[in-house]
Every structure is written in structure tokens, then in C-alpha cells.
C-alpha positions as CSV (number, residue, x, y, z in Angstrom):
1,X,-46.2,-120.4,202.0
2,X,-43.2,-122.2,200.5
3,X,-42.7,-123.8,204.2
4,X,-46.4,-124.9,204.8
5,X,-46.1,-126.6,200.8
6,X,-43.3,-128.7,201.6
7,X,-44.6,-129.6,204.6
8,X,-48.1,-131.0,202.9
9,X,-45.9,-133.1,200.2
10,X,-43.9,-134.8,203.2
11,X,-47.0,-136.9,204.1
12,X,-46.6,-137.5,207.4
13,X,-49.1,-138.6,210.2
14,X,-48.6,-135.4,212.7
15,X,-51.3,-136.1,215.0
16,X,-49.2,-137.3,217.8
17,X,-48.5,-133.7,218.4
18,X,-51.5,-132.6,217.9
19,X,-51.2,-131.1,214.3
20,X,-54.0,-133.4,212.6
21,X,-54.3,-133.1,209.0
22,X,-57.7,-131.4,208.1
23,X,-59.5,-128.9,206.0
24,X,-62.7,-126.2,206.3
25,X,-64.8,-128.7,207.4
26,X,-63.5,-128.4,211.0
27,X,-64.4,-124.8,211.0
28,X,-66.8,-124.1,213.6
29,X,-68.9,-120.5,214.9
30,X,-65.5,-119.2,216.3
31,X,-63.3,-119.7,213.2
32,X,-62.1,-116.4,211.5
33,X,-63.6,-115.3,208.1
34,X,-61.5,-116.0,205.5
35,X,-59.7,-119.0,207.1
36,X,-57.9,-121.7,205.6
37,X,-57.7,-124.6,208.4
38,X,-54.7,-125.9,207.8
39,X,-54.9,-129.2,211.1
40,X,-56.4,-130.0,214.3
41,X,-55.3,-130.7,217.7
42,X,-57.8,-133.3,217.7
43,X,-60.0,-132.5,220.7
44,X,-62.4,-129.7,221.7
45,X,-62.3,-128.4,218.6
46,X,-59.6,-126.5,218.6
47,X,-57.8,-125.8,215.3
48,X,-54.8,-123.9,213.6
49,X,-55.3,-121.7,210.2
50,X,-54.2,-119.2,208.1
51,X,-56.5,-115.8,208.1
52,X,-57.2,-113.8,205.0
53,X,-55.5,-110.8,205.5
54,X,-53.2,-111.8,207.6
55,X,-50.1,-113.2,205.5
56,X,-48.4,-116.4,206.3
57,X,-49.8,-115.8,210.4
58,X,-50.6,-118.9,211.9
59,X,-53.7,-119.0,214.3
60,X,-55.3,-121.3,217.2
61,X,-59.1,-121.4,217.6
62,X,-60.3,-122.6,220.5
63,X,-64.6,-122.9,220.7
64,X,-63.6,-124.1,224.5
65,X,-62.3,-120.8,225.4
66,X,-64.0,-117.9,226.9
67,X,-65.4,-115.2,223.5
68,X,-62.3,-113.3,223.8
69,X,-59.6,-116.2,223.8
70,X,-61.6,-118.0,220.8
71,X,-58.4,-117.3,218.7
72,X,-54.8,-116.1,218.9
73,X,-51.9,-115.9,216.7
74,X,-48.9,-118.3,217.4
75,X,-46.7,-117.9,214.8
76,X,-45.5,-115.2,212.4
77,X,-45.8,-117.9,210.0
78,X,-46.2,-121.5,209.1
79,X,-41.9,-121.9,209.5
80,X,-42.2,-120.3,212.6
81,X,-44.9,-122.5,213.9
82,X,-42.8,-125.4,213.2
83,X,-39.8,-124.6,214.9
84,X,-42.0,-123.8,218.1
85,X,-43.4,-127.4,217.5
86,X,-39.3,-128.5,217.5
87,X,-39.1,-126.5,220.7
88,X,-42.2,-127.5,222.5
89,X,-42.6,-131.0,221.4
90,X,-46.6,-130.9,220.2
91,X,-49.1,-128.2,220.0
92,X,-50.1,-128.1,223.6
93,X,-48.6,-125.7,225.2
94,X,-48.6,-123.1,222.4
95,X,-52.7,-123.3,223.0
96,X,-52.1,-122.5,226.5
97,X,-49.6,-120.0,226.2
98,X,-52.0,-117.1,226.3
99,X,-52.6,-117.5,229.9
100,X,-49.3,-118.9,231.6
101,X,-46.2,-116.7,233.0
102,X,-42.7,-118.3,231.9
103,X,-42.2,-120.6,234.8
104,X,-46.0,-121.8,234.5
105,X,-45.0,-122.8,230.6
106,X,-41.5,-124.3,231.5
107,X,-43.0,-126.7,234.2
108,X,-45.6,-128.1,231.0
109,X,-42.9,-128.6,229.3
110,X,-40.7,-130.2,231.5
111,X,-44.0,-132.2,233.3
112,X,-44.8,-133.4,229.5
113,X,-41.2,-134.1,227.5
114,X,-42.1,-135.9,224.2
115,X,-42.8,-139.7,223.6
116,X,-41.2,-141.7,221.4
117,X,-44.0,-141.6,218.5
118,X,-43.8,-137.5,219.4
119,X,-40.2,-137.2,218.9
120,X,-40.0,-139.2,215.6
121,X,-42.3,-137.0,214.0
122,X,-40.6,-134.0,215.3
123,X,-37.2,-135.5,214.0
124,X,-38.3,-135.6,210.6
125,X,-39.9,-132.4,210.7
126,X,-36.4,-131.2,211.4
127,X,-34.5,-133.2,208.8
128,X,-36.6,-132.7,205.9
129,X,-37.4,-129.3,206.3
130,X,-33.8,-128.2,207.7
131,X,-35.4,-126.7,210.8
132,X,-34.1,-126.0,213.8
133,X,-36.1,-125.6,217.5
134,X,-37.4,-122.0,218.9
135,X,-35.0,-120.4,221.2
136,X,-37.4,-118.7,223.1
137,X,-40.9,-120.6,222.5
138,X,-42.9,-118.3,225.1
139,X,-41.3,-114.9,224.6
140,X,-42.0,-115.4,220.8
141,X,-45.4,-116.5,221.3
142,X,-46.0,-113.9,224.3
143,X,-44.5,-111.2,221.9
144,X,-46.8,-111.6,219.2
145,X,-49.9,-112.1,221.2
146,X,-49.1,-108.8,223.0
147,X,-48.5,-106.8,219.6
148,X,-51.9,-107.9,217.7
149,X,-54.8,-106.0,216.7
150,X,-57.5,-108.7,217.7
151,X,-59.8,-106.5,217.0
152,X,-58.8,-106.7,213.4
153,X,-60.0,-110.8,213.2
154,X,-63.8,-110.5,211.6
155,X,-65.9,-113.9,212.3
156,X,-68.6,-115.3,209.9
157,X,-71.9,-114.3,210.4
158,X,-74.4,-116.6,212.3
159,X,-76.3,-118.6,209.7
160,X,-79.6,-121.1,210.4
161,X,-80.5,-123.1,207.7
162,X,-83.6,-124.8,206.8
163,X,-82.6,-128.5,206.1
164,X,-79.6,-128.1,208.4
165,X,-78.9,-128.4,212.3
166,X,-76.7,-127.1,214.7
167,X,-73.6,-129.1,213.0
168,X,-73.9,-127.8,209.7
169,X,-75.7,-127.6,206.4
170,X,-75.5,-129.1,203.3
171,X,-76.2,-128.4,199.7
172,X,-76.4,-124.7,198.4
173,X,-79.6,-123.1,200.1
174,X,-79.2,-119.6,201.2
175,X,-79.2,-119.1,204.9
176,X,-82.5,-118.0,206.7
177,X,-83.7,-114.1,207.7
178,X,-83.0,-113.5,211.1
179,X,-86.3,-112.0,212.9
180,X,-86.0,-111.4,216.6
181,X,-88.7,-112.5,218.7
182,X,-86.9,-112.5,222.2
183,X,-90.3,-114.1,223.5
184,X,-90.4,-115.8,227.1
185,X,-92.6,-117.7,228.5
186,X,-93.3,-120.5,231.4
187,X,-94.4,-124.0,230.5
188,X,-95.0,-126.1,233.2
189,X,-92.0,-124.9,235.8
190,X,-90.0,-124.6,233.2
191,X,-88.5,-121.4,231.9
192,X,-88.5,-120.8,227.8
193,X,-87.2,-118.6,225.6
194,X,-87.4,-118.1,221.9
195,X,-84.5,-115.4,220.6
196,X,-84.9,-115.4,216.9
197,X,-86.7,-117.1,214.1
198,X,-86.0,-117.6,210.5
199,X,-87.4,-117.3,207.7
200,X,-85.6,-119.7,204.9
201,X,-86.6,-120.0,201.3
202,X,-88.3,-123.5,202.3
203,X,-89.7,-122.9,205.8
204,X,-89.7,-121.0,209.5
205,X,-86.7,-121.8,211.6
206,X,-87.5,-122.0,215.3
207,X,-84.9,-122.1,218.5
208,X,-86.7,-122.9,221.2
209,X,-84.0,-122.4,224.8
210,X,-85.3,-124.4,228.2
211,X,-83.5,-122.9,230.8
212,X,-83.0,-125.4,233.5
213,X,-81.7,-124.7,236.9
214,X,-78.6,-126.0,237.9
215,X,-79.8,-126.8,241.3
216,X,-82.7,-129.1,239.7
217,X,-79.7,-131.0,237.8
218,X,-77.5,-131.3,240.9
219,X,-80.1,-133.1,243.1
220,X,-81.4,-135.3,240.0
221,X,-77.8,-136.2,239.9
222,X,-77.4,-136.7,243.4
223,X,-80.6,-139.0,244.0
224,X,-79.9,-140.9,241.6
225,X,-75.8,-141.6,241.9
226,X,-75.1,-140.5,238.7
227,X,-71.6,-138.9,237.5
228,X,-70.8,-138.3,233.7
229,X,-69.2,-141.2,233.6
230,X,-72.0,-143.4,234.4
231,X,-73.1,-145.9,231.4
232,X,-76.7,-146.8,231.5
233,X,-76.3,-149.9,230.2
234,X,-75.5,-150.7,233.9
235,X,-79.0,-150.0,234.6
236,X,-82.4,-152.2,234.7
237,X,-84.9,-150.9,232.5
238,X,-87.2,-149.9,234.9
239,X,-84.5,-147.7,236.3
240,X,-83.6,-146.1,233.0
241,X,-87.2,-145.4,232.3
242,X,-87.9,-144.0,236.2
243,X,-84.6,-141.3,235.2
244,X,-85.9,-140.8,232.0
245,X,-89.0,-139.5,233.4
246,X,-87.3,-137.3,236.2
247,X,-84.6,-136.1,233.8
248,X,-84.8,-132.2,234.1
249,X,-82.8,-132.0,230.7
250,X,-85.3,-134.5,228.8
251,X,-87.4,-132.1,226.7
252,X,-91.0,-134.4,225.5
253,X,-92.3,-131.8,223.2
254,X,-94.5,-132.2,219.8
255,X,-94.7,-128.1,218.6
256,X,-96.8,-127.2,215.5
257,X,-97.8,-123.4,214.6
258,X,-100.1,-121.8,213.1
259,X,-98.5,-119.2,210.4
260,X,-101.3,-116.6,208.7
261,X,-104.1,-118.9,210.0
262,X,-102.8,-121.7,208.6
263,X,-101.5,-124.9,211.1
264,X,-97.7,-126.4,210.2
265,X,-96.0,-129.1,211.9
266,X,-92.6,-129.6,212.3
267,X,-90.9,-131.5,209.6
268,X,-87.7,-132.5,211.1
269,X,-85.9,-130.9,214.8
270,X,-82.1,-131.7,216.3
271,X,-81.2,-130.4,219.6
272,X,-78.3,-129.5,222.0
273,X,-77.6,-129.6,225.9
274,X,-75.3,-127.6,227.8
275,X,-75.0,-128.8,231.4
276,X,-73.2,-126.0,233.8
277,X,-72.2,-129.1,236.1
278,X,-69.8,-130.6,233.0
279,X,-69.1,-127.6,230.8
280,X,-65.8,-129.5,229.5
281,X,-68.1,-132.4,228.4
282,X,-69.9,-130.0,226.4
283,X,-69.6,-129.5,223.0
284,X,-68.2,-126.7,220.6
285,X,-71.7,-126.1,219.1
286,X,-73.7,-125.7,222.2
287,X,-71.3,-123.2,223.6
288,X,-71.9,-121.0,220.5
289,X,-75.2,-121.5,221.0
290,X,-75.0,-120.3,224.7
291,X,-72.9,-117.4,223.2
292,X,-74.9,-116.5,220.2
293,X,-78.4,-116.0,222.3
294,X,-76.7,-114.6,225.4
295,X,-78.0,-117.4,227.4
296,X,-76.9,-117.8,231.0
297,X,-73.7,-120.6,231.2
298,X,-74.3,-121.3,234.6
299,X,-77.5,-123.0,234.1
300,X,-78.6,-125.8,232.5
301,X,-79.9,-125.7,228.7
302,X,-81.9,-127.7,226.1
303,X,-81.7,-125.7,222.9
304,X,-84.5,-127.3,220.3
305,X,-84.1,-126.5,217.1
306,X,-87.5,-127.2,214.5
307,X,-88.3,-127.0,210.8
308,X,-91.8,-125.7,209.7
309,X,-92.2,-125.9,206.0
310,X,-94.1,-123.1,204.0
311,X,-97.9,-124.4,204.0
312,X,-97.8,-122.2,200.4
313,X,-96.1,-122.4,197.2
314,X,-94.0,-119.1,197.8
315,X,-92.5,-118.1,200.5
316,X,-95.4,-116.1,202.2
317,X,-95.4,-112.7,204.5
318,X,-95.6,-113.4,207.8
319,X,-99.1,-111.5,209.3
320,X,-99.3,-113.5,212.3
321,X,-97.4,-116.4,214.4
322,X,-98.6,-118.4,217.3
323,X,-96.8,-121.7,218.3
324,X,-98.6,-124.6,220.1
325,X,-96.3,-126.5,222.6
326,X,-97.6,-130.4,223.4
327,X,-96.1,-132.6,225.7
328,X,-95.1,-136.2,224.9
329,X,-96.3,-138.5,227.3
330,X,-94.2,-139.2,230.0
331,X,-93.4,-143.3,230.7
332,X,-94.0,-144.3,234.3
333,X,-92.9,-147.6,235.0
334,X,-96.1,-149.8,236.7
335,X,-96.3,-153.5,238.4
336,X,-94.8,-156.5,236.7
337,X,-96.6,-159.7,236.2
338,X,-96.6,-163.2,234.7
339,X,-99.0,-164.9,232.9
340,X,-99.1,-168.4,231.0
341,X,-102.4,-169.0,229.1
342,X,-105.5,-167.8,227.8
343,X,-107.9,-166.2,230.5
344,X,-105.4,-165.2,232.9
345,X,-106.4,-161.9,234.6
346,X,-104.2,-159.6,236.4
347,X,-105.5,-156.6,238.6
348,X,-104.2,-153.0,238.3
349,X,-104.9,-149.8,239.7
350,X,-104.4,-146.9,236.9
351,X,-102.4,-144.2,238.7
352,X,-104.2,-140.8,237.2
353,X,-107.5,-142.2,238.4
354,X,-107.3,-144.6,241.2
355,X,-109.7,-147.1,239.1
356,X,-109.5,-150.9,239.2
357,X,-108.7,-152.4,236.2
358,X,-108.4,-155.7,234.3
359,X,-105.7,-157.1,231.7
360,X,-107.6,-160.3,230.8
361,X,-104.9,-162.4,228.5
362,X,-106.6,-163.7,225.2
363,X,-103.7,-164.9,223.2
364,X,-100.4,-166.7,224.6
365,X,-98.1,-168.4,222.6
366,X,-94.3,-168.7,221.8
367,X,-93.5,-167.0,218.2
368,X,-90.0,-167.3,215.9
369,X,-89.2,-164.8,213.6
370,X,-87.7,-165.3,210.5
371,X,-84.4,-164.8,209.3
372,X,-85.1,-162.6,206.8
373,X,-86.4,-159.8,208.8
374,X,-82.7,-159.3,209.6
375,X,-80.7,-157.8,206.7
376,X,-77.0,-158.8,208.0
377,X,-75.4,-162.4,206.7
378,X,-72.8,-161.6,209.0
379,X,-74.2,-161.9,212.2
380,X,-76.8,-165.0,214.3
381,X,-79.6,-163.0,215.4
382,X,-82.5,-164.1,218.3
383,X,-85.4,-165.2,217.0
384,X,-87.5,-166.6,219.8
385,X,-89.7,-164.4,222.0
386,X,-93.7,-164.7,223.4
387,X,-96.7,-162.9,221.6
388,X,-99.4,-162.0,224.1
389,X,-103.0,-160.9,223.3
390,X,-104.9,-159.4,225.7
391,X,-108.0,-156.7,226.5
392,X,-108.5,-154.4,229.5
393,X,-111.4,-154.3,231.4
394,X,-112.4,-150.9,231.4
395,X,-110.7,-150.1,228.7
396,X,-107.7,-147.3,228.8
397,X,-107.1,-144.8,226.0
398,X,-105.0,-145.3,223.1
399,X,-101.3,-144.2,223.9
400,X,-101.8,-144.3,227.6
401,X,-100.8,-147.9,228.3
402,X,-98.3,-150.4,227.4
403,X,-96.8,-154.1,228.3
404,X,-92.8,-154.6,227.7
405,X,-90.7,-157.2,228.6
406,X,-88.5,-156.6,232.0
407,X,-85.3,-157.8,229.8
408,X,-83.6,-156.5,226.8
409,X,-83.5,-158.9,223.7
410,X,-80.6,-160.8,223.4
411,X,-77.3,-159.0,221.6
412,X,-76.6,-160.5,218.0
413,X,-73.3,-163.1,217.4
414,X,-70.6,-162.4,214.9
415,X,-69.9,-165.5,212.8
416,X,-66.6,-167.0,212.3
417,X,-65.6,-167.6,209.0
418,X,-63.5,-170.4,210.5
419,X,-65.2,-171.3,213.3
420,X,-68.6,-172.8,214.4
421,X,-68.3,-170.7,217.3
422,X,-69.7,-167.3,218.0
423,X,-69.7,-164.3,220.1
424,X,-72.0,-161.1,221.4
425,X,-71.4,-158.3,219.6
426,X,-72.8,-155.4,221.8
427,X,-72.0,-153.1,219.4
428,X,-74.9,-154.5,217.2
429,X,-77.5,-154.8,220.0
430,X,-79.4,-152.1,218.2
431,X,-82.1,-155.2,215.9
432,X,-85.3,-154.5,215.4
433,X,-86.5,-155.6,218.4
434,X,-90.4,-156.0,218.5
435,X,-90.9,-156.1,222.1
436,X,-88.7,-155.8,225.3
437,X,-88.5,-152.7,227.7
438,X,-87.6,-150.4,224.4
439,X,-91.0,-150.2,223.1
440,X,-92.7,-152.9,223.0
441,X,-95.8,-153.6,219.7
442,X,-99.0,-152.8,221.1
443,X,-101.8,-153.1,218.2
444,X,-105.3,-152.4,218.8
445,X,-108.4,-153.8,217.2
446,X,-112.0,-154.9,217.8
447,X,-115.2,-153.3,218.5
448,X,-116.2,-150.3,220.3
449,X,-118.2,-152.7,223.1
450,X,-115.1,-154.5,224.2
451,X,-111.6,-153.6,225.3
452,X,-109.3,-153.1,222.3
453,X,-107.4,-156.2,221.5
454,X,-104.0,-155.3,222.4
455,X,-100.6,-157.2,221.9
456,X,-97.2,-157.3,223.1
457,X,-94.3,-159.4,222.7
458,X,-91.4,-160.1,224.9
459,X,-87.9,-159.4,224.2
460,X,-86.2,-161.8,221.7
461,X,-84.1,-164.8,222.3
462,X,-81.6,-167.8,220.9
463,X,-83.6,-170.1,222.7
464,X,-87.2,-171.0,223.2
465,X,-88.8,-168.4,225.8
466,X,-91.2,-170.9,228.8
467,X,-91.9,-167.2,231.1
468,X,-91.6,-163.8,230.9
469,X,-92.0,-161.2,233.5
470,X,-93.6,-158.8,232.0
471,X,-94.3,-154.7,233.6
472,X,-97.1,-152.3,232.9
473,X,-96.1,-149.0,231.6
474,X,-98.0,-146.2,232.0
475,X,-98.0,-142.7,230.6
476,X,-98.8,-139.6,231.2
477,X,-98.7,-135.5,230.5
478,X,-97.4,-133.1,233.3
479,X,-98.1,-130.0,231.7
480,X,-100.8,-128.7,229.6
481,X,-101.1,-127.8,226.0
482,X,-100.0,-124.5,225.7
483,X,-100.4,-121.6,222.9
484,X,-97.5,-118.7,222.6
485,X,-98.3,-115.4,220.1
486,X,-94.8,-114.9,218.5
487,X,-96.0,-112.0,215.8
């Protein structure tokens, strides 16, 4: 280890060849027990360590790569991995290696010769550590690779923990019991599939996996011009929300079960996508989710993952286990409309019933918000925006109806210090916007003889706002409440 100590006290940024200073807290479902991550490439996860058991040996883990190329040696030890660096110029072709034949590795290298920031790091690799480049890089590497037990590398144990998520955990609780449920079921026309739960000192730990064909994500894709690269921020509103609600990977669900006759809702959920069409896009943890559950790569997947704290004091035996599945509503966009005063009245038709309905305006007047209802000094914030009162004639149930703004608030300006001039900062467009086409206030009061009093308010502004064109939103369920015995 004498190599790998001198090489920590030279301080040196190595990253441009792809040897980032790091520690354990890069490790990921693929990384050996008993490592010691000692940098990372920077992307994909992919990492180099030291194994317990293994001496000096220096390792690449890859979460990218198919189960059995998740990690190989490169390097007898941490000396000899530097003088491939010399040879090779940065780390990427000694994480290809595994799969290339000499001429495939000696056209990377030649396609790819080092930069200028690459080769200054690799001369004072060189001169402070009095190293000199591999002779043969690839007949080393292929050498060792061909010599190794790998079926001597043991991996940690899959662990689910109650207050964690599928990036990690913190604090010291113990990891949960697995029990295997391997339960599947249809919801709507959708496919689901619940492998395991477990059972954590604080609560039940629930994967649910939504199998979604790739076929249904190619022609969403297709219909709607989308690639990965496409930016949604390039998109109305009323577009966003009409994907949104076509989405095939857009999991609306509410789930609560009912543990020993006792009901428990969720306390907290994350969740995880792995999309067949863009497996390179994917991440790490989703493809050792797919691996872990034995779940079919080439569909589409929404793994949810949900918390359901003990309804007891103890931890309690589990006698029976039945989870309820409830669909959020689903946002349709509906007509847009203006209005200007009190007693305006706009005709609708409601789409799950064909009735004629009336959105009679009660309330119409420009509003400013005060500044301190924004938190930073350093930024001008809109202010301006339209408050609208208004009934419906019949009246709709609660959480099936909405107004929003057809335009997104204005984005906040930076001040200048030095300067009474300003810019848009759109990377602080996230305010607290109280109206606009990203949910909009609707507050309901009166009498049970009258349409609820119902307001919205527009999107905010700099300046005074004289019109807004304002949409109906409408929502609805496409599947059922449904009930699933687990135990």
C-alpha cells in the first residue's frame, strides 16, 4: 500500500482521467464486500477499489454492466494500476478491456491520445512517484482477468430499510426481514408485482413493480415526438398536462394496508423507472433493482417503494396482510375562458357525465402579494396576479375540478449589487406560486344549498395583470379501487 499512500499525500485533482477522488459512499449493489473505494470514473457509477482478501488488487465496478462483468481486476496492485494509467492515458480503456481483442484496444487508444489537462496529470504521476508506463497495457490486464477466481468476489447482501430509499440509508437502524410475497396481480391494464416485503423495527417495507410494455412506451413516445432529450419546458401547459395523463410510466397511486385488522397509510414512498427504450439513461440503482427482483429488462418499469409504520408499540406478528391500491386523479385539460367582472357565466359540459354546467364568477379583482411571503433578499420576485371567486351551477365534487392560469408565473430576477438592472433567473422559477397551470388555490366554502365558493388565482407577474385566459381542469380515475391479500 506504500504506492497508493504516496499517491493520496500528492493532492492532485485526477479526474481528467477518470480517477476521481472518493470514498464508500460511492459504493453501490454491485460493489464487493469488504471494499475500500479508493476513486471514480465519474459516470455510471463505475468505481475502482481495493477488496478485502485480495491484497493490494485493484478492482473496476461497473453497475452498467451485465451481472457477470459488474467487476474485474485491473491491476495486481495500486503501482501497477498507475503505470497502466501512464500507458493508457485515463481509465477508459482499462474498463473496456474485458471485452476488446488487442487491435479493438489499440484503435481506443490511438482514436483517444491524451489532452493537455490528461497529460499533465499523467506527467506528475510519473515524476513524483518515479513511474514509468505499462509495456503491455492489454496483455497485463487480459492476463490477470483470465487467471481470477471471480467466483471468489462475495457482494453485500441486499438490505431495505425503513426510513431509507433506493439511494441509501441513513443513521444506524438495522435493515428489514425479507418476506417473500412474489404476489401478482392486474390493476387496470397494468401488470403488478410485489416480490418481497420487510419487516423493519419501525414499519412494513413494500416494493410494489409496474411492468409496462415497451410497445406502450414506443407509441407514447412516437405520438407525441418525444426523444430523451426533449425538455418540457418547451411545452405549453396544456400539453405537459395532456402527456402527463397519457404517460404509461406515470404511476397515480395512494396505497394503505390493513396489517392484523388494523388500516396503515403510507408514511413516506420514493420510486425508480427503468425504460428498455434508454437503458444507458438509466440509473445504477434501478438496474439493481431489475436485477435483485428478476424483473424483465426489456420492458418498461416503475418500481414504488412505501413505508407503513407499525400501528402498535412493538413490532407486531404479522397474522394477516391485504393492501388497498387508489388511484390519484388523473388531470384532463378542459376549455379555456376569460372573464372580467362579477356575474360573468361561462358554459361547460363535464366530460364523465355529459351535464351542462355553470361557472358563475362572484369575485374578480387584481391582488399583490407581499414581499415577505418570499424568503430570498437576493432576488425581485412577481407579485401581481388576479383572484377569482366563483360557484358552479350544479355543483361538482370536491377534487374533481379546477381553474389555472394558461401561463406560468413569471421567473424571479437576480439583483445586482452594482447595478439597478436585473435578470431572470430560471433556475429559481420554482416560488411559491399560488396559481398558474401548476396547481392553482381552489378553496371551498358556503352552504350546502349553493355551489361551494371556489377561488383561483392566475399566475403571478412584475406588472399589473388587465386578462387572463384562464382553462378548466378536470379530473378523473381510470381504474377502480382495488384490494390485494398479501398474507
Amino acid at each position: 500500500m506504500m504506492t497508493y499512500k504516496k499517491y493520496s499525500q500528492i493532492n492532485i485533482d485526477s479526474s481528467p482521467i477518470g480517477l476521481e477522488l472518493c470514498g464508500n459512499e460511492n459504493s453501490c449493489f454491485c460493489t464487493p464486500e469488504g471494499a475500500k473505494i479508493i476513486g471514480s470514473a465519474g459516470v455510471d457509477g463505475i468505481h475502482y477499489c481495493f477488496v478485502r482478501g485480495f491484497g493490494e488488487m485493484v478492482f473496476v465496478v461497473n453497475p452498467m454492466n451485465s451481472p457477470e462483468n459488474h467487476v474485474h481486476p485491473l491491476a495486481k496492485d495500486f503501482r501497477g494500476f498507475l503505470r497502466l494509467l501512464l500507458a493508457c492515458g485515463s481509465t477508459t480503456a482499462l474498463n473496456q478491456a474485458y471485452f476488446m481483442d488487442q487491435s479493438q484496444f489499440d484503435a481506443l487508444l490511438k482514436g483517444n491520445p491524451p489532452s493537455d489537462e490528461q497529460q499533465a496529470v499523467l506527467d506528475t504521476i510519473r515524476r513524483t512517484l518515479n513511474l514509468t508506463p505499462m509495456e503491455e497495457p492489454f496483455e497485463y490486464i487480459k492476463e490477470l482477468q483470465a487467471e481470477f477466481d471471480y467466483n471468489s468476489i462475495k457482494f453485500s447482501e441486499w438490505k431495505v430499510y425503513f426510513d431509507g430509499n433506493f439511494w441509501g440509508h441513513h443513521g444506524r437502524e438495522r435493515a428489514g426481514k425479507e418476506i417473500f410475497i412474489r404476489k401478482q396481480f392486474t390493476w387496470g391494464e397494468t401488470v403488478w408485482y410485489i416480490p418481497t416485503i420487510y419487516a423493519c423495527s419501525k414499519g412494513l417495507v413494500i416494493d410494489f413493480c409496474v411492468q409496462i410494455p415497451v410497445e406502450c412506451i414506443r407509441a407514447f413516445m412516437e405520438k407525441w415526438s418525444l426523444a430523451i432529450e426533449s425538455d418540457v419546458s418547451d411545452f405549453t401547459n396544456e400539453k405537459v398536462m395532456k402527456i402527463e395523463a397519457e404517460n404509461p410510466m406515470s404511476i397515480r397511486m395512494n396505497p394503505e394496508i390493513v396489517l392484523n385488522d388494523k388500516i396503515i397509510s403510507a408514511s413516506h414512498g420514493s420510486i425508480l423507472y427503468w425504460n428498455p427504450l434508454f437503458p444507458e439513461r438509466e440509473g445504477f440503482e434501478a438496474k439493481g433493482v431489475i436485477e435483485q427482483y428478476g424483473l424483465d429488462s426489456t420492458c418498461g418499469w416503475a418500481i414504488c417503494r412505501y413505508s407503513f409504520p407499525w400501528a402498535t408499540k412493538r413490532k407486531p406478528s404479522i397474522s394477516t396482510l391485504t393492501v388497498s391500491l387508489k388511484q390519484d386523479p388523473v388531470a384532463i385539460p378542459g376549455p379555456h375562458f376569460h372573464a372580467s367582472a362579477p356575474g360573468d357565466c361561462i358554459e361547460f359540459t363535464y366530460p364523465e357525465t355529459d351535464v351542462l354546467h355553470e361557472l358563475i364568477v362572484q369575485e374578480y379583482e387584481p391582488q399583490k402579494m407581499t414581499m415577505n411571503h418570499f424568503g430570498d433578499n437576493n432576488y425581485e420576485f412577481p407579485t401581481h396576479y388576479i383572484a377569482m371567486s366563483y360557484i358552479l351551477s350544479p355543483d361538482l365534487p370536491d377534487n374533481t375540478f379546477t381553474v389555472s392560469d394558461c401561463l406560468s408565473s413569471d421567473s424571479p430576477r437576480q439583483k445586482h449589487a452594482n447595478s439597478n438592472q436585473s435578470h431572470s433567473s430560471a433556475s429559481c422559477s420554482a416560488i411559491g406560486v399560488i396559481g398558474g397551470a401548476h396547481g392553482p388555490v381552489a378553496i371551498f366554502v358556503g352552504g350546502n344549498n349553493q355551489g361551494k365558493l371556489r377561488m383561483a388565482c392566475s399566475a403571478l407577474h412584475f406588472d399589473p395583470v388587465d386578462d387572463v385566459e384562464w382553462q378548466m381542469v378536470f379530473y378523473k380515475k381510470t381504474c377502480e379501487d382495488i384490494t390485494v391479500t398479501l398474507l
